[in-house]
C-alpha positions as CSV (number, residue, x, y, z in Angstrom):
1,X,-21.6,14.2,28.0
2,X,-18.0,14.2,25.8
3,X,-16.2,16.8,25.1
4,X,-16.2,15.7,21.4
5,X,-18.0,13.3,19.4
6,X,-16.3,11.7,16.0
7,X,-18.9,10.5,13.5
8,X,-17.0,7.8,11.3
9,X,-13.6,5.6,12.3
10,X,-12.3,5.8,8.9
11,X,-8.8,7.4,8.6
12,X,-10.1,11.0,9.0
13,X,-12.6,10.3,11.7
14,X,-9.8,7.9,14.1
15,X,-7.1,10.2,13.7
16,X,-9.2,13.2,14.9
17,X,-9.7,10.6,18.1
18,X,-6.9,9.2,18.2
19,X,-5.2,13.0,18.6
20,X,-8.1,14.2,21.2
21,X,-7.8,11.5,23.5
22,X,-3.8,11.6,23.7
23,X,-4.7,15.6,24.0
24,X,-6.7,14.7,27.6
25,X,-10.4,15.0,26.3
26,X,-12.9,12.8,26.8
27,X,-13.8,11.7,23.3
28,X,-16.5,8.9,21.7
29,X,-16.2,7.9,18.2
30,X,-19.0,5.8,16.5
31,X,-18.6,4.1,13.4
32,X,-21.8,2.2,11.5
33,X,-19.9,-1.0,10.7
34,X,-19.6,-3.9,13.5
35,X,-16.2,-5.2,12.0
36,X,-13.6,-4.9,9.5
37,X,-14.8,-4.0,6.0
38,X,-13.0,-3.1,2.5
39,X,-13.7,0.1,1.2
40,X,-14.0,1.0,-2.2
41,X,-10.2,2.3,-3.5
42,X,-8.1,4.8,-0.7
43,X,-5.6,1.8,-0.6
44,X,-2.7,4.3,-2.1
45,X,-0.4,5.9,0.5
46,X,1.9,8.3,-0.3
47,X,5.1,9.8,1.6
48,X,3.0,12.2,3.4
49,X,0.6,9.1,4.5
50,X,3.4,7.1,5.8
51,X,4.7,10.5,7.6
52,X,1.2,10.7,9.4
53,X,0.9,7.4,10.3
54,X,4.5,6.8,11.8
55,X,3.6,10.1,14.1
56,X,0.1,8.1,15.1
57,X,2.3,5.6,15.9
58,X,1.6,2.6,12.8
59,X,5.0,1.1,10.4
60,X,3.0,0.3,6.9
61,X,5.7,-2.2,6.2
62,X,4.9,-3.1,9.7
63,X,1.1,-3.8,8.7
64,X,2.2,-6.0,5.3
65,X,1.9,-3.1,3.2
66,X,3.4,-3.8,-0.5
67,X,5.8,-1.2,-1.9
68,X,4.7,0.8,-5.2
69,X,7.9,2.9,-6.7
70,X,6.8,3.3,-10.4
71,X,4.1,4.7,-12.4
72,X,2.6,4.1,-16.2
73,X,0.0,5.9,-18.0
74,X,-1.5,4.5,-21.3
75,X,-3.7,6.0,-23.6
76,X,-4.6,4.1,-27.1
77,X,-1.1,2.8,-28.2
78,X,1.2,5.0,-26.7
79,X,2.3,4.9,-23.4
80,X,4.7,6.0,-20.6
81,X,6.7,5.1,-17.7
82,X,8.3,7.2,-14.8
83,X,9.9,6.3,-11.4
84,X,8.2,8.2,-8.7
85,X,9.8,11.0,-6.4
86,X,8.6,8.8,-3.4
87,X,8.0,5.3,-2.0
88,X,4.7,4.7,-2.1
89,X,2.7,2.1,-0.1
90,X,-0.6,0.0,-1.3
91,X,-2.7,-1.3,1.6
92,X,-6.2,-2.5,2.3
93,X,-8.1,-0.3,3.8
94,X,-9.8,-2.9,6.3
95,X,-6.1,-3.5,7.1
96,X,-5.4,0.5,8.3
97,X,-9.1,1.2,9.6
98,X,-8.5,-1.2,12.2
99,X,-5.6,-0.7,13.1
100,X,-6.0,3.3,13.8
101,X,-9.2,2.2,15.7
102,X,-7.1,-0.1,17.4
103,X,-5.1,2.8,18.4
104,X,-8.1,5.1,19.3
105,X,-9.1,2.8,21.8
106,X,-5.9,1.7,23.4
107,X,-5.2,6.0,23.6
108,X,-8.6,6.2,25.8
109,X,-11.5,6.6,23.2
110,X,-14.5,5.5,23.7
111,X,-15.4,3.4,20.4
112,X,-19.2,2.3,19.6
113,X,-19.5,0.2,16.6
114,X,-22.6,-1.3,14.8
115,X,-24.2,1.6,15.3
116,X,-25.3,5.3,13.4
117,X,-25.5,8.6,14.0
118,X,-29.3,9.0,13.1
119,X,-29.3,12.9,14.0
120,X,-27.5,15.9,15.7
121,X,-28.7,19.0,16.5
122,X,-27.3,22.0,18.4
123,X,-29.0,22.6,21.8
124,X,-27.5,25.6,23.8
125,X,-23.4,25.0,23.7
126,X,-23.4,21.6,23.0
127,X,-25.3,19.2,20.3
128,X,-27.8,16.6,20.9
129,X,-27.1,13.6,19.2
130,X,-29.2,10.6,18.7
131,X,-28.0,7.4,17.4
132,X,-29.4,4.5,15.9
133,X,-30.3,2.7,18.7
134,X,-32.2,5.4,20.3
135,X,-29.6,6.1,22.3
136,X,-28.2,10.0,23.3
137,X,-25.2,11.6,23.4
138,X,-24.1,15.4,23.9
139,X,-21.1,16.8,22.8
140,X,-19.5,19.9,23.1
141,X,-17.9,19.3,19.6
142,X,-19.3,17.4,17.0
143,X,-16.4,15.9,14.3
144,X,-18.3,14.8,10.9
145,X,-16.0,11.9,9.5
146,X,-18.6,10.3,7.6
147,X,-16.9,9.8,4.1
148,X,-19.0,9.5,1.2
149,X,-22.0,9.0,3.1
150,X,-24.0,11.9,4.4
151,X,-25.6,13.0,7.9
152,X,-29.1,14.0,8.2
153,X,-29.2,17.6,8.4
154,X,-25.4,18.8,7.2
155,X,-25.5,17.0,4.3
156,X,-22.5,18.3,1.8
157,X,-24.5,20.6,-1.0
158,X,-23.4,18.8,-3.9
159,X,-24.9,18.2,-7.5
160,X,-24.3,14.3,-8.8
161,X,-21.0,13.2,-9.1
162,X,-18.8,10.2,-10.6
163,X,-19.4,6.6,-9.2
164,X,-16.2,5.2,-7.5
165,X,-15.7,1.3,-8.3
166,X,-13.2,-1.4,-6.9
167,X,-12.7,-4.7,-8.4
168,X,-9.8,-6.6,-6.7
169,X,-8.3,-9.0,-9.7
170,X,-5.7,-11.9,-9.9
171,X,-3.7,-11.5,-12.9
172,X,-2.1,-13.8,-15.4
173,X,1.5,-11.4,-14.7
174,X,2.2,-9.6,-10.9
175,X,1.9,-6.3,-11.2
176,X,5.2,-5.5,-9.1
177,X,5.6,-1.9,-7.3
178,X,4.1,-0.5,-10.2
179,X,1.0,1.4,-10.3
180,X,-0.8,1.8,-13.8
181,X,-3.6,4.9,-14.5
182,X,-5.7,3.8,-17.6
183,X,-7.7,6.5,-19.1
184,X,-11.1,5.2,-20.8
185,X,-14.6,6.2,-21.9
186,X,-16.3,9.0,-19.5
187,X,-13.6,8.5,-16.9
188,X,-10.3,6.4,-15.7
189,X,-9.5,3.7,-13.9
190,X,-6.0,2.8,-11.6
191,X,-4.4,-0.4,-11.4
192,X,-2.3,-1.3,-8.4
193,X,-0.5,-4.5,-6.5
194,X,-2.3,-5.4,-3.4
195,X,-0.8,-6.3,-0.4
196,X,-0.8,-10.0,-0.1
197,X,-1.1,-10.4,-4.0
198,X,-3.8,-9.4,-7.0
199,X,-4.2,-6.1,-7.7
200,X,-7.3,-3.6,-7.6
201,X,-8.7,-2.2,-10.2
202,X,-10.5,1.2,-9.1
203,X,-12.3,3.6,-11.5
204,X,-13.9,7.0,-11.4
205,X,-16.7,7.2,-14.3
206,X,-19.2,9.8,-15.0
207,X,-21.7,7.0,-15.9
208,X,-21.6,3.7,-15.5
209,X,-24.6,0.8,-16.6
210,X,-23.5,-2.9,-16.4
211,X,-20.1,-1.9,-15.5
212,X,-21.7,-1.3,-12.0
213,X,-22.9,-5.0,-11.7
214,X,-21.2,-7.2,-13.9
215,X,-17.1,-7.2,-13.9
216,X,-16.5,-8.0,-17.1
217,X,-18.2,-5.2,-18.6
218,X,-16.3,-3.2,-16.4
219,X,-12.8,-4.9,-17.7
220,X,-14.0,-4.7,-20.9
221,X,-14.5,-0.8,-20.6
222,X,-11.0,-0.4,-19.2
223,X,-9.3,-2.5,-21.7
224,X,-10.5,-0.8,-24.6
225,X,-9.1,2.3,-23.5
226,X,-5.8,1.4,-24.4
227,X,-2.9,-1.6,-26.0
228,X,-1.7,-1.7,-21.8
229,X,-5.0,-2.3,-20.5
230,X,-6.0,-4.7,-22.4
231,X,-2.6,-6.8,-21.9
232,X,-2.8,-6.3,-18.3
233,X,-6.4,-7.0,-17.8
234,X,-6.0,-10.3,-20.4
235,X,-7.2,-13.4,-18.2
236,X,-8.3,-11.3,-15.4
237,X,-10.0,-13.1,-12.5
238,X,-12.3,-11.3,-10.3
239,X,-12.2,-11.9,-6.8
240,X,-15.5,-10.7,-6.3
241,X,-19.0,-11.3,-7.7
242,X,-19.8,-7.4,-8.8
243,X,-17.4,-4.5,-8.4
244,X,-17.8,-2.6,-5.7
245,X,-19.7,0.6,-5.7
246,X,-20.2,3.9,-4.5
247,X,-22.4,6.5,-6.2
248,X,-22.4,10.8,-6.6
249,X,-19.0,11.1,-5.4
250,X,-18.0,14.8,-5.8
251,X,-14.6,14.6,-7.2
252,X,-12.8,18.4,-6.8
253,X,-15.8,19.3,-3.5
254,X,-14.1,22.0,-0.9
255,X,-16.2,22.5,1.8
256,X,-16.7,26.2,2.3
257,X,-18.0,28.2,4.7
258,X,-21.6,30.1,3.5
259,X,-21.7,32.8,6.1
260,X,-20.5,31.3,9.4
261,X,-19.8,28.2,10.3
262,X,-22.1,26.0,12.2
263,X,-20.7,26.5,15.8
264,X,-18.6,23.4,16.7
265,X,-19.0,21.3,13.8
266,X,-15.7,20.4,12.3
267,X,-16.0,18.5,9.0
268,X,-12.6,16.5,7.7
269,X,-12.1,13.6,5.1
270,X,-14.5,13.8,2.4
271,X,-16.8,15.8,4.1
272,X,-14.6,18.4,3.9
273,X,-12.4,17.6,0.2
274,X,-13.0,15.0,-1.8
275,X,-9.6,15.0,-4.0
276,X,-9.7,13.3,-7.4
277,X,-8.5,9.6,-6.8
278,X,-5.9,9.4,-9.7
279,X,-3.6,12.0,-7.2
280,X,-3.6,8.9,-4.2
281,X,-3.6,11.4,-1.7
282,X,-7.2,11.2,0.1
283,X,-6.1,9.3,2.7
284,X,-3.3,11.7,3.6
285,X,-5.7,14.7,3.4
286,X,-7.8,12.7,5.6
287,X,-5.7,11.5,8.5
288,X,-3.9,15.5,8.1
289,X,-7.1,16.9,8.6
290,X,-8.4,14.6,11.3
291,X,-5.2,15.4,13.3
292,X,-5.6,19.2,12.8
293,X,-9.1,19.3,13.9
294,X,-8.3,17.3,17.2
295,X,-5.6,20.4,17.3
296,X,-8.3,22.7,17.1
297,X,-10.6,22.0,19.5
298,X,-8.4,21.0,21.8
299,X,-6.9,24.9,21.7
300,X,-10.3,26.3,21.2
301,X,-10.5,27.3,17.6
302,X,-13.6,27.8,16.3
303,X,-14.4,25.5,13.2
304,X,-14.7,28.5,10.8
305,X,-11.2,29.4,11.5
306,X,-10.2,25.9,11.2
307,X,-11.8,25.0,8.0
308,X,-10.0,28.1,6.2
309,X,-6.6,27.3,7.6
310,X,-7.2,23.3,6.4
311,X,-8.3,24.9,3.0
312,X,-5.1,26.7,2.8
313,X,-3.2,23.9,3.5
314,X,-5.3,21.5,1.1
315,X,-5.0,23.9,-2.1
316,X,-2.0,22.6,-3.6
317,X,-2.9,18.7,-3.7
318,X,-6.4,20.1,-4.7
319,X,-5.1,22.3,-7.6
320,X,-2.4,19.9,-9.4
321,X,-5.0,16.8,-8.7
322,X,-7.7,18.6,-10.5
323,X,-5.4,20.0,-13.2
324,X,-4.0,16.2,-14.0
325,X,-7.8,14.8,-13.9
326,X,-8.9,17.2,-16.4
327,X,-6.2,16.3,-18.6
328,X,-6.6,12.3,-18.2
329,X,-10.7,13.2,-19.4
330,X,-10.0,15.6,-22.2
331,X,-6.5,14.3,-23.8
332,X,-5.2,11.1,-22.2
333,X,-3.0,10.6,-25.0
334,X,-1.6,14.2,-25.3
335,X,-0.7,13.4,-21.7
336,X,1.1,10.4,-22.1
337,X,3.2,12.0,-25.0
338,X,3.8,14.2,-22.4
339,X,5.1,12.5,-19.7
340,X,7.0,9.7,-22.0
341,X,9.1,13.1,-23.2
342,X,9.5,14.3,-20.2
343,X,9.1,12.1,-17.5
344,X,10.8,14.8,-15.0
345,X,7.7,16.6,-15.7
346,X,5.9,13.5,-14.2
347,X,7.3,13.4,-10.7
348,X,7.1,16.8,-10.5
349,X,3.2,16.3,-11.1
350,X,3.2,13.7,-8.5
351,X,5.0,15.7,-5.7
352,X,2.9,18.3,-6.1
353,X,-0.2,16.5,-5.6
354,X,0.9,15.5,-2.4
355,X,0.6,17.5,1.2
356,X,3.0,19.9,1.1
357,X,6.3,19.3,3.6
358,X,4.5,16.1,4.5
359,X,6.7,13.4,2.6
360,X,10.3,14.2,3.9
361,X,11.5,15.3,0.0
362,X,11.7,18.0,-2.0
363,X,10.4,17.7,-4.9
364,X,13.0,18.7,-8.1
């Protein structure tokens, strides 16, 4: 018996342990994969990030984390560039997962990995829940951190969705602190450094064929959305054999409660928002909410109550991120016009798509 159970050690899920066990409960956490493993994009950390990880006790310049100060959006031929509001931070997410489980462990969670969650059930006041193994747990809270990836049962109630791809690259020129959104065909992609040099080249697509499998149908998709991309991308050398994939990701999803909630079940990260990944905030939203619903159990708040006061708190990023995404779909190039006249205009759309009072700044 634990007083709560985290399903998933990504950002969200190690957080929400990481907070419970410095709290005084006793807390497992069980995460699928054995060892480190890259994830496909949430490598851009904004001001609020850095904020929540300084307070969970992690420096991202301390874990080789390369700065990212500017931003460009291209469309066709016309382009612009802005300074952003903030420093940001790019770093791979193999990187930070390990080092917050790191953390979860050393504050007194217990940490299974290699193994699933196969099912959980509610049995009395507590739930029943059997992992892959055959092994069983109870819990007298149950903390869905699963990510993209649903749990038998409680799945998210979600229609389709985009498919996510990462293709890490070496350039012919650095891409230095700079981070480059590329509008193209059914979708966008984002082009940022990487720590330790290369960049990555994630995109969110409606549909996607070969781009799926082969990267250089996927560069040559990206490059033909504008003069920029097809500059940058120029000579492009994969670092992997295929991109990087993950499929019906519901870009804009708030989970919200039908009814009542299901009694102790507290869902955060993308099973609870998933926010569209031009804003660079999901990793913030997910360590936020992971801290707050280690808060909430630990005072006794039932999850209804918690998942509408996290809602509240989520609706600016989720607003402004949404707004921007629909503009980068239906007039990319209206949008660069917009923000190469007034680039003010531009940080302001950037500050506001991050948590708010999170960063240390006030936006302008």
């Amino acid at each position: 018996m634990t007083d709560a159970l985290v399903v998933g050690g990504g950002p969200a899920g190690a957080a929400a342990a990481i907070t419970l066990a410095r709290g005084g409960a006793c807390v497992t956490l069980v995460e699928r994969e054995a060892g480190a493993r890259e994830k496909v994009c949430g490598e851009f950390l904004g001001p609020d990030a850095a904020r929540l990880l300084e307070g969970l006790g992690l420096s991202l310049p301390g874990l080789g984390a390369a700065p990212i100060e500017g931003a460009i959006l291209a469309s066709g031929p016309r382009e612009a560039c802005w300074s952003l509001p903030f420093r940001a931070w790019s770093l791979p997410r193999a990187v930070l997962d390990e080092a917050l489980l790191g953390l979860a462990q050393g504050a007194g969670a217990r940490v299974l990995r290699g193994r699933a969650v196969a099912g959980a059930a509610r049995e009395g006041a507590a739930w029943s829940v059997r992992l892959s193994d055959g092994a069983a747990l109870q819990a007298g809270a149950l903390v869905l951190a699963t990510g993209k990836h649903e749990l038998r049962g409680h799945a998210r109630p979600v229609p389709g969705g985009a498919i996510g791809l990462k293709l890490p690259l070496r350039l012919e020129e650095p891409l230095k602190d700079t981070v480059v959104l590329l509008p193209s065909a059914g979708g966008y992609a984002g082009l940022q450094p990487r720590a330790g040099g290369g960049a990555n080249l994630c995109a969110a697509l409606r549909a996607a064929g070969a781009e799926a499998r082969d990267p250089a149908a996927l560069l040559a998709r990206v490059a033909a959305g504008s003069a920029r991309a097809a500059a940058l991308l120029r000579g492009a050398e994969p670092l992997l054999p295929r991109p990087m994939a993950v499929a019906r990701v519901p870009y804009g999803f708030r989970h919200r409660d039908a009814g009542a909630a299901e009694p102790g079940l507290y869902r955060i990260g993308d099973q609870f928002a998933v926010v569209p990944s031009l804003a660079g905030d999901g990793v913030a939203m997910a360590l936020e909410g992971g801290a707050a619903a280690a808060r909430a159990i630990l005072a006794g708040q039932q999850a209804g109550a918690f998942h509408a006061a996290l809602n509240r708190r989520f609706d600016r990023p989720m607003r402004w991120s949404g707004l921007v995404a629909r503009g980068m779909e239906a007039a990319p190039g209206a949008l660069a016009l917009a923000a190469g006249a007034m680039p003010g205009l531009a940080r302001l759309a950037a500050a506001r798509m991050r948590l708010p009072g999170a960063g240390g700044f006030t936006p302008a």
